[in-house]
C-alpha positions as CSV (number, residue, x, y, z in Angstrom):
1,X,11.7,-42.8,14.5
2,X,11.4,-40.1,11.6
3,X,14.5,-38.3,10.6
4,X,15.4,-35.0,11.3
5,X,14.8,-32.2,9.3
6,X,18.2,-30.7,8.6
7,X,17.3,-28.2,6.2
8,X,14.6,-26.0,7.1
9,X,12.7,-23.3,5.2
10,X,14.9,-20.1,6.6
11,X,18.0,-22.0,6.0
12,X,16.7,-22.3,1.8
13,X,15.7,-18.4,2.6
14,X,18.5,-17.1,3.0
15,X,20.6,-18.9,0.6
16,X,18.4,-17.9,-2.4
17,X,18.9,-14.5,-0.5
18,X,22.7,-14.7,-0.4
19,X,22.1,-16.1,-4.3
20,X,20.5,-13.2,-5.6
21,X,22.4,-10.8,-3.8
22,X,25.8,-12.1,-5.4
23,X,24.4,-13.5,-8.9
24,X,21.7,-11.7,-9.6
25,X,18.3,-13.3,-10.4
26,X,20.2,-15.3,-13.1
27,X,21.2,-18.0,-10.4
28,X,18.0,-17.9,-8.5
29,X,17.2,-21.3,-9.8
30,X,16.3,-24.4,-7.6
31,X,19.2,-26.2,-9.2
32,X,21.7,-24.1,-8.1
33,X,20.4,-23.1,-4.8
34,X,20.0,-26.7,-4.2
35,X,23.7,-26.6,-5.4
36,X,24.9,-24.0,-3.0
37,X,23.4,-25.6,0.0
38,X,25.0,-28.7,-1.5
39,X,21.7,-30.8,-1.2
40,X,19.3,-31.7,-4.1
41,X,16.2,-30.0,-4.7
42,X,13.5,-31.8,-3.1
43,X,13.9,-29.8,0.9
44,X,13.0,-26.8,-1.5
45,X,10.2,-27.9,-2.7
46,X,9.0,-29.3,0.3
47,X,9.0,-25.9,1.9
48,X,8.2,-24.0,-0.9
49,X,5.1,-24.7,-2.7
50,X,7.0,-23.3,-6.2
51,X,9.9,-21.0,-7.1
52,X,7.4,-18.2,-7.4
53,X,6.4,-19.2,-3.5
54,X,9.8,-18.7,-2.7
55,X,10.2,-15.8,-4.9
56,X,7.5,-14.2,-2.8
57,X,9.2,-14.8,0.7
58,X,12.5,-13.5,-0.8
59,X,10.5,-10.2,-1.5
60,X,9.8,-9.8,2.6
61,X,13.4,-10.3,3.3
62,X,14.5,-7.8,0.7
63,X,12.3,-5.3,2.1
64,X,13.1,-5.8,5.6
65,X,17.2,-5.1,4.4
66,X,16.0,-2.1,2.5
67,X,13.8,-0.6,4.9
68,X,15.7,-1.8,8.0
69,X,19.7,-1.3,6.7
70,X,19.6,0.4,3.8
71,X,17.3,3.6,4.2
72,X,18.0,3.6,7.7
73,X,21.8,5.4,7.4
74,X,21.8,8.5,8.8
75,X,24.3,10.4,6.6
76,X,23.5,13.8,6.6
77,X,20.6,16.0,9.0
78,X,18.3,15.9,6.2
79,X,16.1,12.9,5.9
80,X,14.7,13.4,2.6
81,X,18.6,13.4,1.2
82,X,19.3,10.5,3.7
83,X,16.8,8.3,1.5
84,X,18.2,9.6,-2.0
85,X,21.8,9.1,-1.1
86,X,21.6,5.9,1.1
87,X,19.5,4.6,-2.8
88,X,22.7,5.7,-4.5
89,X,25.3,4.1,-2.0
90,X,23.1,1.0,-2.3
91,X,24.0,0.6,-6.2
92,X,27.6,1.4,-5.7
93,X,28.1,-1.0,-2.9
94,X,25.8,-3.7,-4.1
95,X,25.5,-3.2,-7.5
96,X,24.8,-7.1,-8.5
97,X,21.9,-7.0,-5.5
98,X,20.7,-3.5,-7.1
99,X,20.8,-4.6,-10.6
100,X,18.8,-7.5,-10.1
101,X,16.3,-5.6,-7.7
102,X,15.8,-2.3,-9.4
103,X,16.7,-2.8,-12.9
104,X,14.9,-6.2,-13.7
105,X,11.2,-7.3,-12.8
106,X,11.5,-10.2,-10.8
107,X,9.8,-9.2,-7.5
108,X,8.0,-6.8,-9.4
109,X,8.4,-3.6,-10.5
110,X,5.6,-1.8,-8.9
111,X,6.6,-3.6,-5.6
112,X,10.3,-2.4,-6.2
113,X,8.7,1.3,-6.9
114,X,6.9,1.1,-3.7
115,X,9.6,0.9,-1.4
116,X,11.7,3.5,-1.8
117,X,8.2,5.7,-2.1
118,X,7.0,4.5,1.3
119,X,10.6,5.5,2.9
120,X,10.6,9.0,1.0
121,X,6.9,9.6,2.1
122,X,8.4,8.6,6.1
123,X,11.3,11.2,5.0
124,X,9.4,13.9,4.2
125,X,7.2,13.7,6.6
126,X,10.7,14.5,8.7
127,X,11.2,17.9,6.9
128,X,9.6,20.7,7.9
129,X,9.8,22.1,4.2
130,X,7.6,18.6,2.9
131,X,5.8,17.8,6.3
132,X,3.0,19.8,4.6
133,X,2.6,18.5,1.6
134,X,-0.6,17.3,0.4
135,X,0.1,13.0,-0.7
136,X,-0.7,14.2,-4.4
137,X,1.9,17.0,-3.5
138,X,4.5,14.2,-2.0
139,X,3.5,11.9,-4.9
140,X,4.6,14.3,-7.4
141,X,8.0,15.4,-5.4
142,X,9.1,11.8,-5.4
143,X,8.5,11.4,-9.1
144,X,10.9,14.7,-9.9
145,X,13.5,13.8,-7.3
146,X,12.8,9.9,-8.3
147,X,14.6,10.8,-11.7
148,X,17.7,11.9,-11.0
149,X,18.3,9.4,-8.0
150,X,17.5,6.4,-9.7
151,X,19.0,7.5,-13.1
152,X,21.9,8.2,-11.1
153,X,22.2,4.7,-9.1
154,X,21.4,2.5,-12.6
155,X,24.3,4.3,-14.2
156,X,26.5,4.1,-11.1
157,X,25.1,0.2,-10.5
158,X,26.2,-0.5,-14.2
159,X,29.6,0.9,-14.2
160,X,28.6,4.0,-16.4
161,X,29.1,6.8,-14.3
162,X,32.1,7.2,-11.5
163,X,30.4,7.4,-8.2
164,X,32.1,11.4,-6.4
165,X,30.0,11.4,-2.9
166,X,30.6,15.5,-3.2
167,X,28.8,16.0,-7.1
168,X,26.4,13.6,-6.3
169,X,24.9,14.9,-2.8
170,X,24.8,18.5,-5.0
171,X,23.2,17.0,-7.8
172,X,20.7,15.5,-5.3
173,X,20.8,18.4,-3.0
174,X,20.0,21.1,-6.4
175,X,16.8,18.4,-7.3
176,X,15.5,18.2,-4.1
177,X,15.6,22.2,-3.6
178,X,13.9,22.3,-6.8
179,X,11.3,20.1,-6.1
180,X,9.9,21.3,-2.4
Protein backbone atom coordinates (compact mmCIF):
# COMPACT_ATOMS: atom_id res chain seq x y z
CA UNK A 1 0.00 0.00 0.00
CA UNK A 2 1.53 3.47 -0.90
CA UNK A 3 1.89 6.06 1.84
CA UNK A 4 -0.07 8.83 2.43
CA UNK A 5 0.60 12.06 1.26
CA UNK A 6 0.83 14.25 4.32
CA UNK A 7 1.94 17.30 2.91
CA UNK A 8 0.05 18.57 0.15
CA UNK A 9 0.62 21.42 -2.33
CA UNK A 10 -1.91 24.10 -0.31
CA UNK A 11 -0.39 23.16 2.82
CA UNK A 12 3.50 24.32 1.16
CA UNK A 13 1.11 27.33 -0.22
CA UNK A 14 0.40 28.86 2.51
CA UNK A 15 3.44 28.46 4.53
CA UNK A 16 5.55 30.24 1.85
CA UNK A 17 2.56 32.60 2.17
CA UNK A 18 2.67 32.97 5.93
CA UNK A 19 6.84 33.13 5.13
CA UNK A 20 6.77 36.03 3.03
CA UNK A 21 4.17 37.81 4.81
CA UNK A 22 6.34 37.75 8.20
CA UNK A 23 10.05 37.66 6.56
CA UNK A 24 9.78 39.20 3.67
CA UNK A 25 11.03 37.50 0.40
CA UNK A 26 14.45 37.07 2.17
CA UNK A 27 13.06 33.70 3.80
CA UNK A 28 11.16 32.57 0.83
CA UNK A 29 13.70 29.91 0.28
CA UNK A 30 12.88 26.12 0.04
CA UNK A 31 15.20 25.54 2.94
CA UNK A 32 13.53 27.38 5.21
CA UNK A 33 10.00 26.80 4.16
CA UNK A 34 10.88 23.19 4.30
CA UNK A 35 12.17 24.37 7.84
CA UNK A 36 8.94 25.91 9.00
CA UNK A 37 6.78 23.03 8.02
CA UNK A 38 9.48 21.08 9.71
CA UNK A 39 10.01 18.53 6.77
CA UNK A 40 12.88 18.52 4.22
CA UNK A 41 12.58 19.82 0.89
CA UNK A 42 11.65 17.14 -1.35
CA UNK A 43 7.19 17.44 -0.79
CA UNK A 44 8.16 20.97 -2.35
CA UNK A 45 9.56 20.06 -5.11
CA UNK A 46 7.32 17.40 -5.80
CA UNK A 47 4.48 19.85 -5.98
CA UNK A 48 6.20 22.50 -7.35
CA UNK A 49 7.97 22.20 -10.53
CA UNK A 50 10.75 25.12 -9.16
CA UNK A 51 10.72 28.00 -6.62
CA UNK A 52 9.76 30.23 -9.50
CA UNK A 53 6.51 27.62 -9.87
CA UNK A 54 5.79 28.31 -6.56
CA UNK A 55 6.65 31.91 -6.72
CA UNK A 56 3.94 32.12 -9.37
CA UNK A 57 1.09 30.39 -7.22
CA UNK A 58 2.06 32.73 -4.28
CA UNK A 59 1.26 35.64 -6.71
CA UNK A 60 -2.68 34.23 -7.05
CA UNK A 61 -2.99 34.12 -3.33
CA UNK A 62 -1.58 37.53 -2.85
CA UNK A 63 -3.93 38.91 -5.12
CA UNK A 64 -6.95 37.23 -3.91
CA UNK A 65 -5.89 38.90 -0.07
CA UNK A 66 -5.38 42.19 -1.77
CA UNK A 67 -8.34 42.24 -3.91
CA UNK A 68 -10.57 40.23 -1.49
CA UNK A 69 -9.35 41.85 2.18
CA UNK A 70 -7.47 44.50 1.56
CA UNK A 71 -9.26 46.91 -0.99
CA UNK A 72 -12.34 45.62 0.06
CA UNK A 73 -12.62 47.97 3.56
CA UNK A 74 -15.18 50.21 3.39
CA UNK A 75 -13.85 53.16 5.37
CA UNK A 76 -15.24 56.09 4.18
CA UNK A 77 -18.50 56.67 1.38
CA UNK A 78 -16.04 57.43 -1.22
CA UNK A 79 -14.65 54.50 -3.06
CA UNK A 80 -11.92 56.03 -4.86
CA UNK A 81 -10.45 57.21 -1.16
CA UNK A 82 -11.50 53.64 0.15
CA UNK A 83 -8.71 52.12 -2.37
CA UNK A 84 -5.95 54.95 -1.53
CA UNK A 85 -6.44 54.65 2.21
CA UNK A 86 -7.10 50.85 2.65
CA UNK A 87 -3.09 50.88 0.26
CA UNK A 88 -1.90 53.07 3.15
CA UNK A 89 -3.42 51.04 6.19
CA UNK A 90 -1.95 47.95 4.33
CA UNK A 91 1.78 49.30 4.80
CA UNK A 92 1.24 50.39 8.40
CA UNK A 93 -0.31 47.22 9.46
CA UNK A 94 1.75 44.83 7.31
CA UNK A 95 4.66 46.65 6.61
CA UNK A 96 7.11 43.35 6.32
CA UNK A 97 4.22 41.84 3.74
CA UNK A 98 4.18 45.49 1.97
CA UNK A 99 7.78 45.88 1.80
CA UNK A 100 8.37 42.75 0.22
CA UNK A 101 5.29 43.13 -2.16
CA UNK A 102 5.48 46.67 -3.28
CA UNK A 103 8.89 47.80 -2.66
CA UNK A 104 10.99 44.77 -4.15
CA UNK A 105 10.39 42.88 -7.54
CA UNK A 106 9.75 39.45 -6.72
CA UNK A 107 6.26 38.85 -8.16
CA UNK A 108 6.94 41.48 -10.48
CA UNK A 109 6.69 44.92 -10.52
CA UNK A 110 4.36 45.48 -13.33
CA UNK A 111 2.12 42.69 -11.79
CA UNK A 112 2.33 44.51 -8.32
CA UNK A 113 1.41 47.89 -10.42
CA UNK A 114 -1.51 46.27 -11.81
CA UNK A 115 -3.42 45.53 -8.87
CA UNK A 116 -4.00 48.36 -7.15
CA UNK A 117 -4.78 49.91 -10.86
CA UNK A 118 -7.50 47.31 -11.60
CA UNK A 119 -9.13 48.15 -7.99
CA UNK A 120 -8.87 52.08 -8.60
CA UNK A 121 -10.29 51.64 -12.23
CA UNK A 122 -13.46 49.39 -10.16
CA UNK A 123 -13.37 52.54 -7.67
CA UNK A 124 -13.81 55.06 -10.01
CA UNK A 125 -16.08 53.58 -11.93
CA UNK A 126 -18.09 53.95 -8.34
CA UNK A 127 -17.84 57.84 -8.35
CA UNK A 128 -19.93 59.79 -10.22
CA UNK A 129 -17.16 62.57 -10.62
CA UNK A 130 -14.65 59.53 -12.49
CA UNK A 131 -17.55 57.21 -13.78
CA UNK A 132 -16.92 59.25 -16.98
CA UNK A 133 -13.68 59.24 -17.57
CA UNK A 134 -12.24 58.08 -20.72
CA UNK A 135 -9.45 54.81 -19.64
CA UNK A 136 -6.61 57.25 -20.95
CA UNK A 137 -8.44 59.74 -18.55
CA UNK A 138 -8.52 57.07 -15.52
CA UNK A 139 -5.02 55.95 -16.62
CA UNK A 140 -3.68 59.23 -16.02
CA UNK A 141 -5.76 60.03 -12.60
CA UNK A 142 -4.29 56.92 -11.11
CA UNK A 143 -0.76 57.93 -12.05
CA UNK A 144 -1.18 61.57 -10.12
CA UNK A 145 -3.14 60.13 -7.17
CA UNK A 146 -0.60 56.89 -7.54
CA UNK A 147 2.21 59.32 -6.19
CA UNK A 148 1.28 60.55 -3.24
CA UNK A 149 -0.43 57.12 -1.99
CA UNK A 150 2.31 55.01 -2.64
CA UNK A 151 5.08 57.60 -1.65
CA UNK A 152 3.08 57.83 1.33
CA UNK A 153 2.72 53.94 2.27
CA UNK A 154 6.72 53.22 1.35
CA UNK A 155 7.62 55.89 3.87
CA UNK A 156 4.98 54.77 6.37
CA UNK A 157 5.92 50.79 5.48
CA UNK A 158 9.64 51.84 6.32
CA UNK A 159 9.25 53.63 9.50
CA UNK A 160 9.97 57.09 7.91
CA UNK A 161 6.97 58.92 8.33
CA UNK A 162 4.38 58.59 11.51
CA UNK A 163 1.17 57.21 10.15
CA UNK A 164 -1.98 60.35 11.53
CA UNK A 165 -5.28 58.71 9.82
CA UNK A 166 -6.61 62.61 9.94
CA UNK A 167 -3.39 64.29 7.69
CA UNK A 168 -3.29 61.50 5.72
CA UNK A 169 -7.04 61.10 4.38
CA UNK A 170 -6.55 65.16 3.66
CA UNK A 171 -3.40 64.70 1.96
CA UNK A 172 -5.24 61.94 -0.08
CA UNK A 173 -8.54 63.68 -0.07
CA UNK A 174 -6.59 67.35 -1.55
CA UNK A 175 -4.77 64.77 -4.48
CA UNK A 176 -7.65 63.13 -5.34
CA UNK A 177 -9.79 66.61 -5.66
CA UNK A 178 -6.97 67.73 -7.78
CA UNK A 179 -6.90 65.00 -9.94
CA UNK A 180 -10.83 64.45 -11.06
Amino acid sequence: MARKKTILKSHILDTAYEVVKTEGFEGFTARNIAKTMNCSTQPIYLEFKNMDDLKNELFAKVKDYLVETVFQKKRTDDAVLNTCLNYIHFAKEEPVFFRALFLGDELGADRMYALPFEAMLAAFEQEAKTKELTKAEKKQAFEKIWIVVYGTAALVAQGLIKFDEKAVTANVKETIAKVS
